[in-house]
Every structure is written in C-alpha cells, then in structure tokens.
N, C-alpha and C positions, 0 to 999 in steps of 0.2 A: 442612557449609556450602557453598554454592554462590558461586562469583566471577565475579561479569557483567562481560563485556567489552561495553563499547557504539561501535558503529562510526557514527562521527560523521563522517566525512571530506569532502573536497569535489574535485568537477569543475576540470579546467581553466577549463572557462566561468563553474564559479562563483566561483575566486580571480580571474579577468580584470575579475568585475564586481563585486568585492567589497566598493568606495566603496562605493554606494548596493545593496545586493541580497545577501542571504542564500542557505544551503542550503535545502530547501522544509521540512526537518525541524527549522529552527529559526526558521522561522515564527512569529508567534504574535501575539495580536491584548487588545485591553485585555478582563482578567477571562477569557480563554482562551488554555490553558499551549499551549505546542508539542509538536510529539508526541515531541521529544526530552525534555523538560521530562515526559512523559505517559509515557514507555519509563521514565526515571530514577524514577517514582513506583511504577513497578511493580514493579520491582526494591527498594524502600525496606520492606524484612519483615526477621525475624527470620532466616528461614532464608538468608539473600542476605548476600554479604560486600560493602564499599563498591566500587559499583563501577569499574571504569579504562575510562576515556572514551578514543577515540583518534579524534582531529579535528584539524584542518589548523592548521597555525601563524595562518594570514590570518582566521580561524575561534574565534582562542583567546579573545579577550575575550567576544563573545556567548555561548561554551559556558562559562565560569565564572560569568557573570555570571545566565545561567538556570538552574544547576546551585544557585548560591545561592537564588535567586529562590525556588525548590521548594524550601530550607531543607533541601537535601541534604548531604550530604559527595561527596568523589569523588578521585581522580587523573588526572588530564590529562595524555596522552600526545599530542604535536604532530608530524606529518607535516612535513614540510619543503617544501611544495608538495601535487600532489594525492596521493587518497589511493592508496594501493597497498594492498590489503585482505589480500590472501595477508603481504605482507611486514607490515601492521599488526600484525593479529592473533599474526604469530610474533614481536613485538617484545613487545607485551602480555603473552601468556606469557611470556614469559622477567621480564617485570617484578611479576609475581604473586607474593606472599611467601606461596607454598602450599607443599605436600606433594605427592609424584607421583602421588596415587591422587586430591586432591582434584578436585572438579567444577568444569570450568568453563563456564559460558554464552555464547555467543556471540549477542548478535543486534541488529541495523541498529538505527537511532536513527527512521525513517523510519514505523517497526511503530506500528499503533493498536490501543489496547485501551481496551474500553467499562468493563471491570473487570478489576482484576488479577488473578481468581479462572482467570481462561482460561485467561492463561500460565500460573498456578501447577497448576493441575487437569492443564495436558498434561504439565507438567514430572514431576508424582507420579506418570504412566504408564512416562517413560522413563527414571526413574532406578537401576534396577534392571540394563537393558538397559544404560545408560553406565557404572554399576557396573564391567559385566563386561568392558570394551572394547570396545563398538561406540561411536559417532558417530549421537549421536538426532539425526535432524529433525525437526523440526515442518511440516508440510504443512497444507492447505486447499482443500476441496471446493468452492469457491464461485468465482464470475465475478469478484470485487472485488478477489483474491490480485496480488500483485505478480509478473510474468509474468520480470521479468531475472532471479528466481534460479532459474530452469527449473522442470522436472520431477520427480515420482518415482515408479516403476513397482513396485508391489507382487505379490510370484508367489501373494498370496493377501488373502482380504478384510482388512478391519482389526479390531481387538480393540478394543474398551470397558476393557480392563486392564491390557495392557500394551503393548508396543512390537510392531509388526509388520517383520518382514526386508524390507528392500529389495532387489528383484532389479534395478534397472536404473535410476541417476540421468543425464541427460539436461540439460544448459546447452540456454539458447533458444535457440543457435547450430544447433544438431545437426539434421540433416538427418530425423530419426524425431520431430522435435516436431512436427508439423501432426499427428499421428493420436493425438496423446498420449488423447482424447477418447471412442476406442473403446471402454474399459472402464472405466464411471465409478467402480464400485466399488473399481476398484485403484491408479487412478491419483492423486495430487496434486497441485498448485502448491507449490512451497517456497517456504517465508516468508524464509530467510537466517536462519534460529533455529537453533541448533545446540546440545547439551549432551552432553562430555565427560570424560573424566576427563584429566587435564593430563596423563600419562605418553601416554596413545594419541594426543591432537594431535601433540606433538614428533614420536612415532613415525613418525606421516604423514609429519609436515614431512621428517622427516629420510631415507624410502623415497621420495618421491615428489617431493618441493622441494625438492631439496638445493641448489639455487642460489638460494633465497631465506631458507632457514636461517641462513646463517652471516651475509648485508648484514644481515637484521630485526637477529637478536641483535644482534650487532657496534654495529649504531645505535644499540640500549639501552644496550649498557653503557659507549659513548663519547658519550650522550647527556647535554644541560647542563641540570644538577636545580634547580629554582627552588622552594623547598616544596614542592605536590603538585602542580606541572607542569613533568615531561622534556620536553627541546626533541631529539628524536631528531637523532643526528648526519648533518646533508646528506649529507655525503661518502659514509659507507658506504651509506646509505640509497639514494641516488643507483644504486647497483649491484644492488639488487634489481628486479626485473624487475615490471612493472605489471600483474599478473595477479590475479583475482580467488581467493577463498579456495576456490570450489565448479571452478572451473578447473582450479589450478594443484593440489590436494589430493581435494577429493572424488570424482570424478568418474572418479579411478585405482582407488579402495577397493572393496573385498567388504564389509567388516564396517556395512555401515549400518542404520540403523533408521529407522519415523518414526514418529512420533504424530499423530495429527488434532490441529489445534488448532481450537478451536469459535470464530475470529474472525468471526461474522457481524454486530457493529457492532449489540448488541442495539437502542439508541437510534434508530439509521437504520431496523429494519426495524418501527417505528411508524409509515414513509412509504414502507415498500414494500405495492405492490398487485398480488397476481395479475391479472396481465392478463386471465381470462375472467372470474373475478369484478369487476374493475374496469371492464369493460365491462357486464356488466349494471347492476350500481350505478350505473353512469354515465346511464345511460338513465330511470333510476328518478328521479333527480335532476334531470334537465333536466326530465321528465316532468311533475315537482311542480312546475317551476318555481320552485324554491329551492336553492341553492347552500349555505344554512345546514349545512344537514346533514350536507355533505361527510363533515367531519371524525369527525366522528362512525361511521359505517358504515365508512370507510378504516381506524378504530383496531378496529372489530368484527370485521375480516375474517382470518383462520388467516393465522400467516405460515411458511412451510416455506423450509430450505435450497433455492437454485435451483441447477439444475446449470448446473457451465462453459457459455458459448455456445459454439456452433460456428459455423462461418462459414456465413452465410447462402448458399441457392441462388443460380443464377448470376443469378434471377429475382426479386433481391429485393423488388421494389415488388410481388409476392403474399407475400411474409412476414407473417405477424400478429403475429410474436413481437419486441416493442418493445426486450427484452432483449439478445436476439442482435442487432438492428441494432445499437444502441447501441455491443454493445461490440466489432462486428467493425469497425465505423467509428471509431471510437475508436482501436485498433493500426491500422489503414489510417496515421492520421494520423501518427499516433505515430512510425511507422516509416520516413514519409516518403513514400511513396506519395500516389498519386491516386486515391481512391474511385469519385470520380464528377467529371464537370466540373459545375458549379456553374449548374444553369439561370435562379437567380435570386440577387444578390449587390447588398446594402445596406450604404450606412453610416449607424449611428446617434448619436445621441448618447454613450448608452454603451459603443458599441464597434464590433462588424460583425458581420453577418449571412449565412450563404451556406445557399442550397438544395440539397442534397446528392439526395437524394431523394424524389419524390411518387407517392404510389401512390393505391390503393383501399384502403387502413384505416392508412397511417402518412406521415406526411411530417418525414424527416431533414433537420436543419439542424446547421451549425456555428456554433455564440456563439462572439463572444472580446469578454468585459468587461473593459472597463478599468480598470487600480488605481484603485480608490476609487470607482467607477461599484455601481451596484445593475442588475438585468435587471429589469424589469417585466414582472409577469404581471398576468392576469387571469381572466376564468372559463374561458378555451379553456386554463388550465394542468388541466384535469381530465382526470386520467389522463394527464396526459405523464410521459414518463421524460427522468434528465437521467443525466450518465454524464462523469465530470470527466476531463479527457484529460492537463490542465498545470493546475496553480495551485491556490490555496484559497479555499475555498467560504465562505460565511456561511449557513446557512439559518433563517430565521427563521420560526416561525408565535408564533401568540399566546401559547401555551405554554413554549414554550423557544426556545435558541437552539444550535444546532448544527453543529459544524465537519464539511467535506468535504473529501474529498484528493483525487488524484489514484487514478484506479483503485476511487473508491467512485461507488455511483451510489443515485439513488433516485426514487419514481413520486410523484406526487403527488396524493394525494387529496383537493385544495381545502384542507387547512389551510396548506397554505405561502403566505406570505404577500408574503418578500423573497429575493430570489439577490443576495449581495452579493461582490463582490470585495475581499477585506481582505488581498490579497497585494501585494507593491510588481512581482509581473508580473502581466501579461495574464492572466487566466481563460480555458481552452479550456473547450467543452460540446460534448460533441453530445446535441441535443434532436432525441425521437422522439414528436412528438402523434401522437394518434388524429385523423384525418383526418373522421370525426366528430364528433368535439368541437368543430371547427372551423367545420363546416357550421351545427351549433347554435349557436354563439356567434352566428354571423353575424348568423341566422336572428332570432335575439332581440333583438340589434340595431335588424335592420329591423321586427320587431314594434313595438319600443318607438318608432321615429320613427312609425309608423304611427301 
C-alpha cells in the first residue's frame, strides 16, 4: 500500500489575501472539482492509503471542506503560516502510521490529471526502483510541465518498464537550466511527484537536512491534535528553515530515478492543432467560406506529444512556430521581465489588451480578463493559440466544458466558443494569431458591407 502525501500549502501573498482569495489549486467553479479536489480523487483506489494533506492553518476550512465535498477521508496537517515544503513533508512522515519499508508518495496539490490511470501507470514503472532505495521522479516531455520543480538529466534514453537512472537533477535556479533542451530525449520537466520508500526519505532528511529534521519532527510531535487535523507546533516549526523539498534534499542525491509521466491533458489535445496542418486547414475553411466545419477537421487532425519550446531567435517576428512564442512570452512575463515594449495597449471592457508582437505570420498579445469577465472571440480565433501565464480558464465549446491552468495552453480550431474568467483573480493569456486569419476576418467583413 502506498501513503500519499499531498502538499497543499500557501504563499505569503496568498495567506496576506486570504479574506477574499484562495491558493490556485483550491480553485474551483460550480459542477468543477479543483485540482486539489482532482489530486485527492486520484489517489481514492485500493492500492493508496488515506491520504495526509499538509496546508497552511489560514487554508484549513476550504481544504476539509473540499476534501469532504469529494466524499473523501483524509488527515490534515496545518502549517503555521506559509508553507515550508522540506520541513512539511519531514513532519508528514514522521506522522504516517507505516513501516520503514512502506511507500510513500509525494506530490503538489496543483498536478492535473485527465485520468488517474497516468499517475497510476507511471507509479507501476517505478515501484520496483523505490522498492530498492532510490527516489522515483516522475518527469514530462511536454511544454505545459510546471517549470519551478526544475529539471532531470538522464545519462540514457528512457524505458517503457521501468525506472531509468538519473544522472544530473537541476532546480530552475541553476545556471545549466537554459540548455536543459539540447537533448530531448534525455532530459525532463519534474512534476514534484516523488515515490519512496519511508526508511530512504528519513535517510536523505537525516544526510543532507539535518537542520530541518529535527524543527519538522519536533512540530509533529508537540503539534495540537483536533480529530484528523494537527495544528503543527509554531514554535518549533518557526526554526525550520523555508527550503523547498528538491532544494534542501534532492538535489544532494545519486540514488535517483524517473519515470515519464504521460500528462498531456488528453481532453485539451482535442483543441490542439498542428500548426502546418492548422494552416492549411485554415485556408480550406476560409476558402469555403464556412466556418462550420471548423470543428470538425480540428478533431480529424493526429495529435503527437510537442517538444519543450525553446526560446525563440532574437528575430522573433520570422518565427512561424505559435507554440514557442507563446511560451517563451509566457516565462518572459512570469519572471518579470520585459519582452517587448507594448506598440499598442487597450482597455476593454473585460479587461486589457497589450501588443507584444507583430510580425509576418503571428501577432503576440497579452490578455488579462477580469474575475467574472468572458474574452470574446470570433472567426479571426482560427488557429490561434492561447497559453495561461496566472489564473483559471473556462473553455467552452458546444460540446463540453473545460478547465485551464496556469502553464496549459491550447489552439483553436473554431469550436471554442467562450474564454471565461472563473477565478476571483485576473486571467493572464498570451494570445499568438495567425496574422492571416486576421487579414481574412477583415477581408470578410468588408465583403459582407459590400
């Protein structure tokens, strides 16, 4: 049996605005769970022991209250302010009523899964390898991976069966992350997924953390027990050091492993379009002069894994590749940085508009919708790509309706219908049209006055 740890914790910023505003992973919108609510479902099998929640005191009514919501069980362990993830997790273990050999799981509350077959599929690669004492990862091949739990460098391809060795883990700090990209084969995005066996975690903690070993413990065991929610003790807690778990422990180790996890969001890539295919389609469509059909040929077209983007030439307005704008404008923003200075900047109703970039086949823009605002599209949305930077998405076409996060992106091939803002912040986007589409829209326009 496996014992999931779920790291639920919160930001300074986010216990400051804590009145009115949540974590982003405790989200959640009427008729759709949050992805903490959506983590805690995946973990709800036979083989998964109940799992221990550990999120911030300011935090603790919305996480029992969704923890029921899902008709779950759980234990709730509370921070005493923000989260400390190193000092979480070694308070957790210590609060596990396991065995030294048994499994533990480690992973963010934040993680999306389209089907819990993913997680469990990568989990049945590297349980063998955490068996024997290493520390399985789970990585991902894809552009949409969450970039703050770094890298992982493999000294060989990856296995279909079991765990492959990691040669070389990397935090996004690290001076050798910009080239992570050179060999796609070997390298991946860490999810913050981790499965262990509880005697090898300690181990770490106790070689490589020994000054956040003894505050975590220490706070569990002078921590104040309410049924299945410990209030960890301020005091000692207070002396662990605010370090991340891949920081302060991983990133000292030899003995690692990872596994592919296959997160590519199967739901979303029914509104991913290859860009050269979505350009001739596009052309076929305006052709006809019917937009009906969008949908249709967008759901026909092969969808394949896309590799990591890399940052685009210094010449981006000749880039074709809508993907790599998106998401090297996307970390621009992110990080704080200035992309571009802004040649044209609107306010809207729903929100604000800035021109990032215009070229010959794309023109970048930055959205920011406002809570409770919708983005309006219309036929020039064919073939654009949208790429969420902050906040949650709604996307509606006729068919369904679907949530977006931060770090997922997707193209559209005329069935989308609405971009809604159902978060209580601001929506970030950056939108990459075809500079064509554009031209056409117009063009039809003035047809139709004509």
């Amino acid at each position: 049996m496996i014992f999931p740890i779920v790291l639920a914790g919160a930001t300074e910023a986010d216990i400051a605005s804590s009145a009115d505003m949540v974590p982003m992973h405790f989200e959640d919108a009427v008729g759709i769970q949050s992805r903490y609510q959506t983590v805690l479902s995946t973990v709800a099998a036979p083989e998964f022991h109940t799992p221990t929640v550990l999120s911030s005191d300011s935090f603790a009514a919305v996480a029992r209250t969704q923890l029921e919501a899902a008709g779950l069980s759980g234990r709730l362990l509370l921070e005493p302010g923000a989260t400390k993830t190193a000092a979480g997790v070694i308070a957790a273990l210590h609060s596990l009523r396991a065995s030294a050999d048994s499994l533990v799981l480690i992973l963010p509350a934040d993680q999306d899964f389209d089907d819990p077959n993913q997680l469990q599929d990568a989990l049945a690669q590297g349980v063998q390898a955490a068996q024997q004492g290493d520390i399985v990862m789970l990585g991902v091949q894809t552009d949409r991976a969450c970039r703050s739990h770094g890298y992982i460098e493999c000294a060989q391809r990856l296995t279909a069966e079991t765990a492959t060795p990691v040669s070389t883990f990397l935090d996004q700090r690290s001076p050798a992350f910009d080239g992570w990209r050179e060999q796609l084969t070997a390298k991946l995005w860490n999810t913050g997924i981790y499965l262990a066996r509880l005697d090898t975690l300690l181990a770490a903690y106790k070689k490589h953390a020994a000054r956040i070993l003894m505050p975590g413990k220490t706070a569990m065991a002078r921590g104040h027990q309410v049924d299945d929610i410990l209030m960890l003790d301020p005091e000692n807690y207070r002396r662990a050091r605010g370090s991340s778990f891949e920081n302060a422990v991983l990133r000292h180790l030899d003995g690692l492993s990872v596994v592919e996890l296959d997160a590519g969001w199967d739901e979303l890539d029914a509104w991913q379009v290859e860009p050269e295919a979505a350009s001739d389609a596009e052309w076929e469509a305006w052709l006809s002069g019917s937009v009906s059909g969008e949908a249709g040929w967008c759901k026909t077209l092969p969808h394949s894994r896309r590799a990591p983007a890399e940052r685009p030439a210094a010449t981006m307005r000749e880039s074709s590749d809508a993907v790599t704008l998106a998401s090297w404008y996307s970390d621009q923003l992110r990080d704080g940085g200035s992309p571009a200075a802004a040649s044209q900047s609107t306010t809207e109703t729903w929100g604000h508009s800035e021109t990032l970039d215009m070229g010959a086949q794309h023109i970048v823009k930055h959205l920011t919708v406002l809570p409770g605002q919708s983005l309006p599209l219309s036929v020039a949305t064919l073939g654009t790509h949208w790429r969420v930077v902050e906040g949650s998405a709604m996307i509606s076409s006729q068919e369904r309706v679907q949530m977006v996060w931060r770090d997922q992106s997707l193209t559209s091939g005329g069935e989308i219908q609405r971009i809604d803002n159902i978060g209580i912040r601001p929506l970030h986007l950056i939108e990459v049209a075809p500079t064509r589409s554009i031209r056409m829209a117009k063009r039809r326009v003035l047809s139709g006055v004509a």
